[in-house]
mmCIF file as Biopython writes it, N, C-alpha, C and O atoms, coordinates in Angstrom:
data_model
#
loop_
_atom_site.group_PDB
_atom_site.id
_atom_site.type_symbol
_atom_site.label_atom_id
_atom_site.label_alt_id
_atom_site.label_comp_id
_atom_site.label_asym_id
_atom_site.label_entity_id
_atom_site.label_seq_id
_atom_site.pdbx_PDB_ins_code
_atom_site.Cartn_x
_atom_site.Cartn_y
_atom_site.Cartn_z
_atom_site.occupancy
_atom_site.B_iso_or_equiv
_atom_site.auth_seq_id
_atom_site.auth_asym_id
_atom_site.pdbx_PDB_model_num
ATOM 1   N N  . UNK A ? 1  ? -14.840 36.782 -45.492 1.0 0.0 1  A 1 
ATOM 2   C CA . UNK A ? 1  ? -15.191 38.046 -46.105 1.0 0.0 1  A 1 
ATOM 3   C C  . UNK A ? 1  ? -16.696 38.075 -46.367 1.0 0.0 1  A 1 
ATOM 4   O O  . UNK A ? 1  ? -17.257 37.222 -47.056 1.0 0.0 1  A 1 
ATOM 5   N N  . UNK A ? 2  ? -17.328 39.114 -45.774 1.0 0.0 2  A 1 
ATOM 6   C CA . UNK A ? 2  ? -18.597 39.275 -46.034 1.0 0.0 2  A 1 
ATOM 7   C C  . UNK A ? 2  ? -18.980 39.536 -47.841 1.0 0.0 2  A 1 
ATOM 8   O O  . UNK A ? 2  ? -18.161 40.162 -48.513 1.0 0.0 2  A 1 
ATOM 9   N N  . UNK A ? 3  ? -20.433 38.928 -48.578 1.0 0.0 3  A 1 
ATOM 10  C CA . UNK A ? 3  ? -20.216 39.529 -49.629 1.0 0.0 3  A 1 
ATOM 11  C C  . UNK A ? 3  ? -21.510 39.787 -49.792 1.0 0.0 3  A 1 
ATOM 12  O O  . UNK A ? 3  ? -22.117 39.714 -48.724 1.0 0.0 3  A 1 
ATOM 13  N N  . UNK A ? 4  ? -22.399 40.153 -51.021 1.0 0.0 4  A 1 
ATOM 14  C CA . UNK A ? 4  ? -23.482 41.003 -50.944 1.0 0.0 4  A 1 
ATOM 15  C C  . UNK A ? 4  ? -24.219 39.803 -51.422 1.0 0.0 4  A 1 
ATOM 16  O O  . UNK A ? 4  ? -23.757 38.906 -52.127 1.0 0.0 4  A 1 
ATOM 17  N N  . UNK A ? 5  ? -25.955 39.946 -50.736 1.0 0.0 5  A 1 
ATOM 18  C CA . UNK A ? 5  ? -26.932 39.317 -51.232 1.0 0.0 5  A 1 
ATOM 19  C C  . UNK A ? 5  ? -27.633 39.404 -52.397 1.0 0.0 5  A 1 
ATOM 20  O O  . UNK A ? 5  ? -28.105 40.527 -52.578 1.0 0.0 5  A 1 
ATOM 21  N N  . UNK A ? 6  ? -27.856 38.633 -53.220 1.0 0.0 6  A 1 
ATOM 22  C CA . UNK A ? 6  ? -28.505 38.649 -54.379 1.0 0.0 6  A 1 
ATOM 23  C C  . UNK A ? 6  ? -29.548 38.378 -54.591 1.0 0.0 6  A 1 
ATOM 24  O O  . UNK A ? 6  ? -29.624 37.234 -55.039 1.0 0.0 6  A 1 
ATOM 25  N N  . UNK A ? 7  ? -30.828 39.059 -54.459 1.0 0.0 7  A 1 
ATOM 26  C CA . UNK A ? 7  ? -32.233 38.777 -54.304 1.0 0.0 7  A 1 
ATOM 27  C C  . UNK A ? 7  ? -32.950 39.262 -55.501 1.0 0.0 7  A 1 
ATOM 28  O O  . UNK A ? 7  ? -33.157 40.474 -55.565 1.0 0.0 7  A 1 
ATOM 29  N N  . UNK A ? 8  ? -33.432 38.365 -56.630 1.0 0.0 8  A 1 
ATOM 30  C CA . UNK A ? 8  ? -34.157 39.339 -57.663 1.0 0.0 8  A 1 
ATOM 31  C C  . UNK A ? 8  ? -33.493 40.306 -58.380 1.0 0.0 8  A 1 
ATOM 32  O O  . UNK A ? 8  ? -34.051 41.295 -58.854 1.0 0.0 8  A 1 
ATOM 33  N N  . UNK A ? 9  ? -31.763 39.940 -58.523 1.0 0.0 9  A 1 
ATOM 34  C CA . UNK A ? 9  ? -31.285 40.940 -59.110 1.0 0.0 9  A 1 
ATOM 35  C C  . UNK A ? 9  ? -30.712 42.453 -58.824 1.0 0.0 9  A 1 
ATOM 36  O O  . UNK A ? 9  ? -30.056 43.159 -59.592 1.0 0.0 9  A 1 
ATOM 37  N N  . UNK A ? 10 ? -31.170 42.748 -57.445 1.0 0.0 10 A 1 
ATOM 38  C CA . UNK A ? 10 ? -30.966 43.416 -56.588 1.0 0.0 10 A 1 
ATOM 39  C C  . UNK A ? 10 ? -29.546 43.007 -55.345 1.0 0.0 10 A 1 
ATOM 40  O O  . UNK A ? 10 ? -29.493 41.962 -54.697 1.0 0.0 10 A 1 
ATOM 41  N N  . UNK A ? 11 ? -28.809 43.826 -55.300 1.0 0.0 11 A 1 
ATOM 42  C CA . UNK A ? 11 ? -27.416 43.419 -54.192 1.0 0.0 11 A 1 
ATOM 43  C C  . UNK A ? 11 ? -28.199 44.055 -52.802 1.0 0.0 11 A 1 
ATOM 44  O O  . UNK A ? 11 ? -29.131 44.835 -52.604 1.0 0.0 11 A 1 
ATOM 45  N N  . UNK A ? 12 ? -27.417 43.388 -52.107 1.0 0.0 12 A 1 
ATOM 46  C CA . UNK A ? 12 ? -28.242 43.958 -50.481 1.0 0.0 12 A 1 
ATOM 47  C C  . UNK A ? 12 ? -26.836 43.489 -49.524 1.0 0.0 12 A 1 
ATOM 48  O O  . UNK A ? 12 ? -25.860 42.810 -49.841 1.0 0.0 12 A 1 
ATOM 49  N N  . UNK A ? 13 ? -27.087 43.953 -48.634 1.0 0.0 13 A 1 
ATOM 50  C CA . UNK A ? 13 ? -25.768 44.492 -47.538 1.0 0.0 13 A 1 
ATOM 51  C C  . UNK A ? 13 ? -26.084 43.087 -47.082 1.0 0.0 13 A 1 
ATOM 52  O O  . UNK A ? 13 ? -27.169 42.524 -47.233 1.0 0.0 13 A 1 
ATOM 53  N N  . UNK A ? 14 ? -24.503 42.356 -46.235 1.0 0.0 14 A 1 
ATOM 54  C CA . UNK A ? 14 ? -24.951 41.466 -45.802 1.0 0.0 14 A 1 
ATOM 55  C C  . UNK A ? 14 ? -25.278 41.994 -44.506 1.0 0.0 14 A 1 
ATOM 56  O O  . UNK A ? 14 ? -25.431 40.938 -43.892 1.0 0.0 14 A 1 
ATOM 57  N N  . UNK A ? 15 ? -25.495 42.932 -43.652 1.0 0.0 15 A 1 
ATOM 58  C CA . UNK A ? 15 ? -25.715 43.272 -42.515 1.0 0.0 15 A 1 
ATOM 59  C C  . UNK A ? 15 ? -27.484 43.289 -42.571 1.0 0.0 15 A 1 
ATOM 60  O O  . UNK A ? 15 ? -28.119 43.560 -41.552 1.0 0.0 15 A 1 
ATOM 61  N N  . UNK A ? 16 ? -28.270 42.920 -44.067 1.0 0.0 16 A 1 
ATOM 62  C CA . UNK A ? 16 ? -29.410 43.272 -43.845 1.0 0.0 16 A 1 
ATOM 63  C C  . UNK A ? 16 ? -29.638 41.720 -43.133 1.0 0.0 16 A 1 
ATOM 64  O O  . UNK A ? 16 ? -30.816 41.753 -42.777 1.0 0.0 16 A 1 
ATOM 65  N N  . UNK A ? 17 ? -29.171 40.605 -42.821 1.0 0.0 17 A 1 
ATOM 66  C CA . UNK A ? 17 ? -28.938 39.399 -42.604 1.0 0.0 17 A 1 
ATOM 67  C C  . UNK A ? 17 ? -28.787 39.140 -41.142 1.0 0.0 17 A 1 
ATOM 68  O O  . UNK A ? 17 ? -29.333 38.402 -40.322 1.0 0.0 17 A 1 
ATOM 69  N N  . UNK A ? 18 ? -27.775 40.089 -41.132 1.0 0.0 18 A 1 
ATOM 70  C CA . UNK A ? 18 ? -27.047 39.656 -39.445 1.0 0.0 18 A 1 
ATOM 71  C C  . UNK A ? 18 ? -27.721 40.909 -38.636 1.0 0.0 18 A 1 
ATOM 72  O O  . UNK A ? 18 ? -27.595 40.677 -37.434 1.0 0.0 18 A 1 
ATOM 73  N N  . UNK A ? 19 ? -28.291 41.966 -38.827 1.0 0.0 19 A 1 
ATOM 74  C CA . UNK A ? 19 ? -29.057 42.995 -37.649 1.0 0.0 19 A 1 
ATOM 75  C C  . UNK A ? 19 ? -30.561 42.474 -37.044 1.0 0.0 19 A 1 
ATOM 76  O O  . UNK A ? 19 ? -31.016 42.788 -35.943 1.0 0.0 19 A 1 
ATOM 77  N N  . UNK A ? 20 ? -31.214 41.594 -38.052 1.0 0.0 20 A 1 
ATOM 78  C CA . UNK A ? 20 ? -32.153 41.569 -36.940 1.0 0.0 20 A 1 
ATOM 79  C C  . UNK A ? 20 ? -31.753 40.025 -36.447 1.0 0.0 20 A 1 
ATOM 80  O O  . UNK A ? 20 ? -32.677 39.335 -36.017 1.0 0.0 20 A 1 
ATOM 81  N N  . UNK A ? 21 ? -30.612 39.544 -36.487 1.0 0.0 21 A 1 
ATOM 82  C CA . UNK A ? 21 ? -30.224 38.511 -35.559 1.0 0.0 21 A 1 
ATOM 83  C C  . UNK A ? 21 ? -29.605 38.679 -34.505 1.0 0.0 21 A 1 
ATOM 84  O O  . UNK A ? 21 ? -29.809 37.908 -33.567 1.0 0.0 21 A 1 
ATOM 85  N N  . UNK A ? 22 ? -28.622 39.811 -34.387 1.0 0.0 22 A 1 
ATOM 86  C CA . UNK A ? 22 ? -28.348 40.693 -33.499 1.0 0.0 22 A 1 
ATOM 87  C C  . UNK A ? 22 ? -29.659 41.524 -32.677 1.0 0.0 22 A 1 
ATOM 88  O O  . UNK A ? 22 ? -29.420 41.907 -31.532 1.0 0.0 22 A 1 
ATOM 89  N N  . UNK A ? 23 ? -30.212 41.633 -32.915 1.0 0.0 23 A 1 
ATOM 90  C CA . UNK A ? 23 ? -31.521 42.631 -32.402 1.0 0.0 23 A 1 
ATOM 91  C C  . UNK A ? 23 ? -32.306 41.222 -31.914 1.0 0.0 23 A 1 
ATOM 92  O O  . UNK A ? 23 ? -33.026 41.424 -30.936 1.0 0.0 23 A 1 
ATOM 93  N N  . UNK A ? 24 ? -32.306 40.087 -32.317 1.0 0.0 24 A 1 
ATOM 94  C CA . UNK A ? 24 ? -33.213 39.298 -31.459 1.0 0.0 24 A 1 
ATOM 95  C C  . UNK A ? 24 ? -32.807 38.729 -30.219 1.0 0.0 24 A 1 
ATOM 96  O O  . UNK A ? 24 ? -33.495 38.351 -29.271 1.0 0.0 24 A 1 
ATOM 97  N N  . UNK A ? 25 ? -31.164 38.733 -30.438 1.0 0.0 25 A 1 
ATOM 98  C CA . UNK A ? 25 ? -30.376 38.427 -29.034 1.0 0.0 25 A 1 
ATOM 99  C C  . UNK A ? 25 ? -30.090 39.436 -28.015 1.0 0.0 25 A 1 
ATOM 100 O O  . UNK A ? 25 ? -29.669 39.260 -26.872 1.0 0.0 25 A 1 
ATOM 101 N N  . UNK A ? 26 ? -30.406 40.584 -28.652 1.0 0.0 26 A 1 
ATOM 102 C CA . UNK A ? 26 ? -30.334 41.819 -27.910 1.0 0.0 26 A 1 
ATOM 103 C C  . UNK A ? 26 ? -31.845 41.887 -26.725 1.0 0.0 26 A 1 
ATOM 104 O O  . UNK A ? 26 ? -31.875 42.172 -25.528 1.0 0.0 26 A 1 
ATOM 105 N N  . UNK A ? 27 ? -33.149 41.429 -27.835 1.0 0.0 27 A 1 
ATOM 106 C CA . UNK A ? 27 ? -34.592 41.270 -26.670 1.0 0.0 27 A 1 
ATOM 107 C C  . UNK A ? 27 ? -34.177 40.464 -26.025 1.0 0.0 27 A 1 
ATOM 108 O O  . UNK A ? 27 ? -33.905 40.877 -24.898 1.0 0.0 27 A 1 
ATOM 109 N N  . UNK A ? 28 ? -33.836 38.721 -26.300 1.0 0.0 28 A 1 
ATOM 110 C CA . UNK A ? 28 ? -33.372 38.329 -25.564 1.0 0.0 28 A 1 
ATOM 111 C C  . UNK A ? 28 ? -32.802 38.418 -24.307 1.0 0.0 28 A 1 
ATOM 112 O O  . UNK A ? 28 ? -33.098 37.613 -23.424 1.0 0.0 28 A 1 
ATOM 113 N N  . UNK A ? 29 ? -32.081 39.240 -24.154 1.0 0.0 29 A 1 
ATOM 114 C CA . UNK A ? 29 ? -31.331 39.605 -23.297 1.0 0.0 29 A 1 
ATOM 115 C C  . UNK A ? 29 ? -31.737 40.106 -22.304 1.0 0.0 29 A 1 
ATOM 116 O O  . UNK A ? 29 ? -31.565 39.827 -21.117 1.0 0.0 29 A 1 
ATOM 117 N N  . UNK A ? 30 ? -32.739 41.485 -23.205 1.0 0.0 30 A 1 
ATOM 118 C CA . UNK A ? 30 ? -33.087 42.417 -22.149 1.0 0.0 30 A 1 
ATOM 119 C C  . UNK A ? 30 ? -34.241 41.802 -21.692 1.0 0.0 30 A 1 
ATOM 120 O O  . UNK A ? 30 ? -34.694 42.339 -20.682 1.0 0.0 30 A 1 
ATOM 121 N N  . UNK A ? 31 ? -35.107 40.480 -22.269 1.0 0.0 31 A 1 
ATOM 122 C CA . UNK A ? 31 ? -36.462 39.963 -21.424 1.0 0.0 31 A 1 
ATOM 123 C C  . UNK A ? 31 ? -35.745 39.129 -20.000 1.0 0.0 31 A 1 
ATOM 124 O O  . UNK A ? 31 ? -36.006 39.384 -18.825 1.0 0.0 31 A 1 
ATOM 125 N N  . UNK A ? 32 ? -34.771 38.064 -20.524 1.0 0.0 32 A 1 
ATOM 126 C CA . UNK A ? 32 ? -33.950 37.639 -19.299 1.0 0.0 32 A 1 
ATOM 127 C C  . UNK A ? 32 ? -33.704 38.485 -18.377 1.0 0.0 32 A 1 
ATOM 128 O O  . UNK A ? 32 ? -34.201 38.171 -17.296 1.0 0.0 32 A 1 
ATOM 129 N N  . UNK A ? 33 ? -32.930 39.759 -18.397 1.0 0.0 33 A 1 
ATOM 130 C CA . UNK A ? 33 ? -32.539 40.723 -17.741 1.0 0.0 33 A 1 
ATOM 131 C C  . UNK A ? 33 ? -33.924 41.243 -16.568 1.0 0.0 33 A 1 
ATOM 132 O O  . UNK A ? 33 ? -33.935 41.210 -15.337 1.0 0.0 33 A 1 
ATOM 133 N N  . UNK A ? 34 ? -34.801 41.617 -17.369 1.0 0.0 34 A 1 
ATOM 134 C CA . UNK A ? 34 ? -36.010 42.343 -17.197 1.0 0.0 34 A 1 
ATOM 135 C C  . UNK A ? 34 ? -36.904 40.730 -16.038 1.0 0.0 34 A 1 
ATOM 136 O O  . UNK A ? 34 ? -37.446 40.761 -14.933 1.0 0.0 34 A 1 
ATOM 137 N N  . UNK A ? 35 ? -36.748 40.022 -16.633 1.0 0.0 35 A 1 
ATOM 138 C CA . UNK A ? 35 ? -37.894 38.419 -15.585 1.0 0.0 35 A 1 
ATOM 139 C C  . UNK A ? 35 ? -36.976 38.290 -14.544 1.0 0.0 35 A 1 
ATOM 140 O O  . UNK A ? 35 ? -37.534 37.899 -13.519 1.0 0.0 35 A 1 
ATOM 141 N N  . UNK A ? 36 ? -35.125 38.569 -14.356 1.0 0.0 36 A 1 
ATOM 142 C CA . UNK A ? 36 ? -34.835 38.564 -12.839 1.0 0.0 36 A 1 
ATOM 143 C C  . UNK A ? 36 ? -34.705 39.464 -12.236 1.0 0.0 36 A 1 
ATOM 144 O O  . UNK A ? 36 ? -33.970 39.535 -11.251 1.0 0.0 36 A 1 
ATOM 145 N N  . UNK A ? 37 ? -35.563 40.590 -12.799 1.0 0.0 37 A 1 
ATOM 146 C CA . UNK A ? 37 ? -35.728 42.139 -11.878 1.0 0.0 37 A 1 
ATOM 147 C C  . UNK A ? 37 ? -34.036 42.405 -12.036 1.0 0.0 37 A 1 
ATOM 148 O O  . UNK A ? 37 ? -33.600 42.477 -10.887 1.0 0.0 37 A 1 
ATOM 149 N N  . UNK A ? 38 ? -33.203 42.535 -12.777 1.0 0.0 38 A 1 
ATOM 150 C CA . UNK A ? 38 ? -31.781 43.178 -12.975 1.0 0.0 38 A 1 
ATOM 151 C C  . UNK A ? 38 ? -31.556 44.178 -13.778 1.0 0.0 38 A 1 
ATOM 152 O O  . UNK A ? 38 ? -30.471 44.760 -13.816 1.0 0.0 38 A 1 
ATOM 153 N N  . UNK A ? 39 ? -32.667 44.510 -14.578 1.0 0.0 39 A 1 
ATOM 154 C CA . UNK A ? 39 ? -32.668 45.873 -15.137 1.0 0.0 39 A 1 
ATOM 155 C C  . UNK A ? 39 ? -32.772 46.951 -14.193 1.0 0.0 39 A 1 
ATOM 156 O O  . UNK A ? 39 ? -32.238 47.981 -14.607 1.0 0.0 39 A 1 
ATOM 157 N N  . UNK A ? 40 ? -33.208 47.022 -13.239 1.0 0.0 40 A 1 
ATOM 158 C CA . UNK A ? 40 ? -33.287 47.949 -12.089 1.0 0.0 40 A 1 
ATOM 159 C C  . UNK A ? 40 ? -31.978 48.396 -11.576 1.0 0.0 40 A 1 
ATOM 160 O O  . UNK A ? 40 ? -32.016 49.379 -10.836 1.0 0.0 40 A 1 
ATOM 161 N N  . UNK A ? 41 ? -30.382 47.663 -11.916 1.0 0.0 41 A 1 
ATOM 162 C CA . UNK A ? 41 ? -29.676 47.952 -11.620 1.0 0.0 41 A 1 
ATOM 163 C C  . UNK A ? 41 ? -29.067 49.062 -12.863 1.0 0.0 41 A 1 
ATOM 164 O O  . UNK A ? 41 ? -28.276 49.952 -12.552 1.0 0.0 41 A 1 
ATOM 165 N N  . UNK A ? 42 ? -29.331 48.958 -13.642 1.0 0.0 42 A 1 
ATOM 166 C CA . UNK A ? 42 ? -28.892 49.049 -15.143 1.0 0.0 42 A 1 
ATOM 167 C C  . UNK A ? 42 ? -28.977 50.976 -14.724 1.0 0.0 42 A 1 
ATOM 168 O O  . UNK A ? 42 ? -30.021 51.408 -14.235 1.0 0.0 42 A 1 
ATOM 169 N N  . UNK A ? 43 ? -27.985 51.770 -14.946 1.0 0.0 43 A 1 
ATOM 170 C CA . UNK A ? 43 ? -28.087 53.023 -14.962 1.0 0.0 43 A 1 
ATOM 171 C C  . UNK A ? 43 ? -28.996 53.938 -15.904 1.0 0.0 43 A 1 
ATOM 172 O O  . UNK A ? 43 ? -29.923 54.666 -15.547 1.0 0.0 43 A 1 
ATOM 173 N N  . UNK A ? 44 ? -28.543 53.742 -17.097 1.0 0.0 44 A 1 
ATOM 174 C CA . UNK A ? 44 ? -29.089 53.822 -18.430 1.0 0.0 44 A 1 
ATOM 175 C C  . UNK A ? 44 ? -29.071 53.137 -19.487 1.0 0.0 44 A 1 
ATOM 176 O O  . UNK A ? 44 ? -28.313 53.093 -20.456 1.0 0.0 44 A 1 
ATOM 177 N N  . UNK A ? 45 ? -30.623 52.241 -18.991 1.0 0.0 45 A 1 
ATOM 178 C CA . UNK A ? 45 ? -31.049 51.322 -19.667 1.0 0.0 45 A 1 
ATOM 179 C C  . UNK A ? 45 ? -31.387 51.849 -21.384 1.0 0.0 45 A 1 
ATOM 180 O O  . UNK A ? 45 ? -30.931 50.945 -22.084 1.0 0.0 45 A 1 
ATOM 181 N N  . UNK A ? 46 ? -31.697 52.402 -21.842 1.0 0.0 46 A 1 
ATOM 182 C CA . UNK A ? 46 ? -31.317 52.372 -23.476 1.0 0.0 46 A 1 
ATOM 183 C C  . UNK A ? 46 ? -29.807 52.710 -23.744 1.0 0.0 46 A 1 
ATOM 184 O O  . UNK A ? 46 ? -29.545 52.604 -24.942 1.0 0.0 46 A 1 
ATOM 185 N N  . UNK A ? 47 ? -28.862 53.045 -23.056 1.0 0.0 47 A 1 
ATOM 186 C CA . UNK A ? 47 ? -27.648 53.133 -23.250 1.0 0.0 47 A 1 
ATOM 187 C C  . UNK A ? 47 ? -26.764 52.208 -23.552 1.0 0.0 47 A 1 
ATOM 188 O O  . UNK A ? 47 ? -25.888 52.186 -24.417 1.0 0.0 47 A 1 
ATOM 189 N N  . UNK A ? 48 ? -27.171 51.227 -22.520 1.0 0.0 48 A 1 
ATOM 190 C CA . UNK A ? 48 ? -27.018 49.841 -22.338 1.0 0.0 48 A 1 
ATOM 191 C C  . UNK A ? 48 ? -27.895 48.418 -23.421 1.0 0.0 48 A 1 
ATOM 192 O O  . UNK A ? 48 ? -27.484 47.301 -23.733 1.0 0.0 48 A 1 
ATOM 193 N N  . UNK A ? 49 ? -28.968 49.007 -23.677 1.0 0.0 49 A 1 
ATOM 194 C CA . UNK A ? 49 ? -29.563 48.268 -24.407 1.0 0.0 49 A 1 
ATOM 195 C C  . UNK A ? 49 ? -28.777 48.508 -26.302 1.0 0.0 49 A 1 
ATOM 196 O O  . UNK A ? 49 ? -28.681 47.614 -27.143 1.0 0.0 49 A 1 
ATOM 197 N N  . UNK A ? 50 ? -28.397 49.801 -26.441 1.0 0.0 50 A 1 
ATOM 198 C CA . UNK A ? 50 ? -27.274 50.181 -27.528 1.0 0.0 50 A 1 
ATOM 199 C C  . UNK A ? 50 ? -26.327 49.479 -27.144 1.0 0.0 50 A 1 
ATOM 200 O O  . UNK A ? 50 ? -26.206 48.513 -27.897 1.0 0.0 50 A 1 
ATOM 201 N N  . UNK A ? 51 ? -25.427 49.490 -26.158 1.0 0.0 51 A 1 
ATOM 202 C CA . UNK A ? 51 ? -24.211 48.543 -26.162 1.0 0.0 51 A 1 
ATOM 203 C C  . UNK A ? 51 ? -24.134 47.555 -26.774 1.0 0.0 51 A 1 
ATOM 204 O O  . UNK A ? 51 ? -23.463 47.336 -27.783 1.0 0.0 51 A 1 
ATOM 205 N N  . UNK A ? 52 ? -25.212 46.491 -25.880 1.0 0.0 52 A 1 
ATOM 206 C CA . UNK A ? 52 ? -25.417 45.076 -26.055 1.0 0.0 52 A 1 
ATOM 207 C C  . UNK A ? 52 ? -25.446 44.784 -27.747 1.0 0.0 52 A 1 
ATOM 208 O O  . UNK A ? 52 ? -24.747 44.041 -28.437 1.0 0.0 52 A 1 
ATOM 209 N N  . UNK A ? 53 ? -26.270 45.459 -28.005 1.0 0.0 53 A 1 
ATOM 210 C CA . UNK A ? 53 ? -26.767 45.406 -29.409 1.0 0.0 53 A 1 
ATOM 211 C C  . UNK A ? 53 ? -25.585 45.480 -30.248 1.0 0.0 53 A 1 
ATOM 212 O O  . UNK A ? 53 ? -25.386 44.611 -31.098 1.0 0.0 53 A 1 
ATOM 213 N N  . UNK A ? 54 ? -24.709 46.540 -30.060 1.0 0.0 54 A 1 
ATOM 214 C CA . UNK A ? 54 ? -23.524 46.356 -30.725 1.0 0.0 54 A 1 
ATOM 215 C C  . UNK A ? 54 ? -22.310 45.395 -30.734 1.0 0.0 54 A 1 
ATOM 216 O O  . UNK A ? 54 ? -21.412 45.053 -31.504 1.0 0.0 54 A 1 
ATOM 217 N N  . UNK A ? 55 ? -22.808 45.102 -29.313 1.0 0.0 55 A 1 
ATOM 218 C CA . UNK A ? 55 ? -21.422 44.025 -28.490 1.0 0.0 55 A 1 
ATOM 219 C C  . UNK A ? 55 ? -22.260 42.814 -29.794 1.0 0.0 55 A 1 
ATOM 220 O O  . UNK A ? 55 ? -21.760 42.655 -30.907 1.0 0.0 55 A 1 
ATOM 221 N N  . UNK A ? 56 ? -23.497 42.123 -29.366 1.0 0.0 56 A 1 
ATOM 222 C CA . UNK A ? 56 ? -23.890 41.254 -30.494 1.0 0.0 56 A 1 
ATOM 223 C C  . UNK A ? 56 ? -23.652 41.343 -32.038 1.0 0.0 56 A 1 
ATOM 224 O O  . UNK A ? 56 ? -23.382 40.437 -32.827 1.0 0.0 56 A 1 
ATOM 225 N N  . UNK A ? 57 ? -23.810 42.556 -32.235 1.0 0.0 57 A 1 
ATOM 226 C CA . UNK A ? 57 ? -23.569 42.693 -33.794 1.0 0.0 57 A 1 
ATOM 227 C C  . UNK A ? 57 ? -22.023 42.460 -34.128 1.0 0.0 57 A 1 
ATOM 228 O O  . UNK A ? 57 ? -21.427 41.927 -35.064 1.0 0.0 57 A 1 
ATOM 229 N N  . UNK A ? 58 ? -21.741 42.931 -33.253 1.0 0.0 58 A 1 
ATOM 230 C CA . UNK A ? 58 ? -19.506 42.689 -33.619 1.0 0.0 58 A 1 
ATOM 231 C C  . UNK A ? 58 ? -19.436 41.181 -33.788 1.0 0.0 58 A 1 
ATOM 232 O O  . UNK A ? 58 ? -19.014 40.649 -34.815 1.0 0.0 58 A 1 
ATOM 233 N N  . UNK A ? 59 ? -19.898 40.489 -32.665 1.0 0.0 59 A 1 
ATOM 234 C CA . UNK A ? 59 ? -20.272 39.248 -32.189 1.0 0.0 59 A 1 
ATOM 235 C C  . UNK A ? 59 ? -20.823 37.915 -33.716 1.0 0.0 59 A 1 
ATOM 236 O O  . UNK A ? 59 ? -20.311 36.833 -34.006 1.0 0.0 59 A 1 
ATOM 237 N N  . UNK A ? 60 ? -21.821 38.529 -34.251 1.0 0.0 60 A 1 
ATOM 238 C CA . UNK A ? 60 ? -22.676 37.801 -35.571 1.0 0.0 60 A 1 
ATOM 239 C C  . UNK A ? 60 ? -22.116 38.114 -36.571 1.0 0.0 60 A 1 
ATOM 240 O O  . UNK A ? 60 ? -22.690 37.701 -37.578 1.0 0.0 60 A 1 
ATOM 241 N N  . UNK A ? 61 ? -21.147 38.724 -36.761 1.0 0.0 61 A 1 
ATOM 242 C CA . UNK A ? 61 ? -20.309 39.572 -37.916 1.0 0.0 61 A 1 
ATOM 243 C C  . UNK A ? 61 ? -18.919 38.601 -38.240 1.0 0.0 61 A 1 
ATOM 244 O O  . UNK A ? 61 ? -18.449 38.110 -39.267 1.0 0.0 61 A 1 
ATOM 245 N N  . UNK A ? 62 ? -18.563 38.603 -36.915 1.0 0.0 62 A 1 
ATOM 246 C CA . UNK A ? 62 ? -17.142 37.751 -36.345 1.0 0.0 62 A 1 
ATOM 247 C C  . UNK A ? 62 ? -17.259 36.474 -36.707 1.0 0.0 62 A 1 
ATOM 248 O O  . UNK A ? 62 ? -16.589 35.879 -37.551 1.0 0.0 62 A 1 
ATOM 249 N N  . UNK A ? 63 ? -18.344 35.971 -35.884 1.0 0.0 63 A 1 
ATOM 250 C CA . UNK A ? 63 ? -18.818 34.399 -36.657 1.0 0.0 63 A 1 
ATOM 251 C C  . UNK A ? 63 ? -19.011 34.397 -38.023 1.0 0.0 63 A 1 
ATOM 252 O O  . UNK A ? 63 ? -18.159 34.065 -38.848 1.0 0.0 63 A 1 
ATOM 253 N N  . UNK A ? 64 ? -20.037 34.737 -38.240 1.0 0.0 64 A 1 
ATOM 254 C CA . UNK A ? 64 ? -21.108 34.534 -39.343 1.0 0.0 64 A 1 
ATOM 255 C C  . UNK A ? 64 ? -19.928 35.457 -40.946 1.0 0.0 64 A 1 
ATOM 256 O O  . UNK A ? 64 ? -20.099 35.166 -42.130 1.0 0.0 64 A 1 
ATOM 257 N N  . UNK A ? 65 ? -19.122 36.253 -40.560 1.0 0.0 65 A 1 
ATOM 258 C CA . UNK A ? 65 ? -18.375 37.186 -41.740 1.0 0.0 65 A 1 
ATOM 259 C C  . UNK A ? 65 ? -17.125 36.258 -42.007 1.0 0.0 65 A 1 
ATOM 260 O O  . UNK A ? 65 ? -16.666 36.616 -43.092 1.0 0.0 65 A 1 
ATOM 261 N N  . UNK A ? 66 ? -16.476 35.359 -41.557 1.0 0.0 66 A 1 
ATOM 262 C CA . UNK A ? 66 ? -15.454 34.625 -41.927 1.0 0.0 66 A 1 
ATOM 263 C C  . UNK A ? 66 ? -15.837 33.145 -42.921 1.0 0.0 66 A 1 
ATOM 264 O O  . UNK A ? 66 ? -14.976 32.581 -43.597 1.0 0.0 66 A 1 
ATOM 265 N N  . UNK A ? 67 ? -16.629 32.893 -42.875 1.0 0.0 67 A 1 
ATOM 266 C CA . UNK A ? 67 ? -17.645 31.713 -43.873 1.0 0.0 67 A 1 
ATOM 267 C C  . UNK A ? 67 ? -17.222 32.035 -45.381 1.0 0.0 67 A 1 
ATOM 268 O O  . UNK A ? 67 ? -17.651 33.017 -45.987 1.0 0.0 67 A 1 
ATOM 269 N N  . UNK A ? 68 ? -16.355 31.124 -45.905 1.0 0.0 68 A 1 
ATOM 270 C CA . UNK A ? 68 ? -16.346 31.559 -47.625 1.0 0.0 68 A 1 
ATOM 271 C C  . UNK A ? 68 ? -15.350 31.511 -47.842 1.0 0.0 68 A 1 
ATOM 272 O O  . UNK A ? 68 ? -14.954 31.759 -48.981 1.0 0.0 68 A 1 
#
């Protein structure tokens, strides 16, 4: 079960945690993608670059949200 961060007294989402870890596997992706010239296949590349991003975030949530 995900639960909230406690910073200074302040609660914070745990997603403020897991999005830009998701978003770094997401560049990831798309620099790999992009250095073997395979984005060129990609129809709609920000469409696709939203997917991924979400496919990862379900992904860091799944892992990282069952801990506790």
């Amino acid at each position: 079960m995900l639960h909230e961060l406690g910073l200074g007294g302040m609660l914070f989402s745990p997603l403020v945690a897991l999005i830009p870890l998701a978003f770094g596997l997401m560049l990831t992706t798309r620099l790999a993608l992009h250095r073997m010239n395979w984005r060129r296949f990609i129809w709609k590349p920000a469409w696709f670059d939203v997917g991924v991003f979400v496919c990862y975030l379900a992904l860091v949530v799944h892992l990282f949200g069952n801990q506790g």
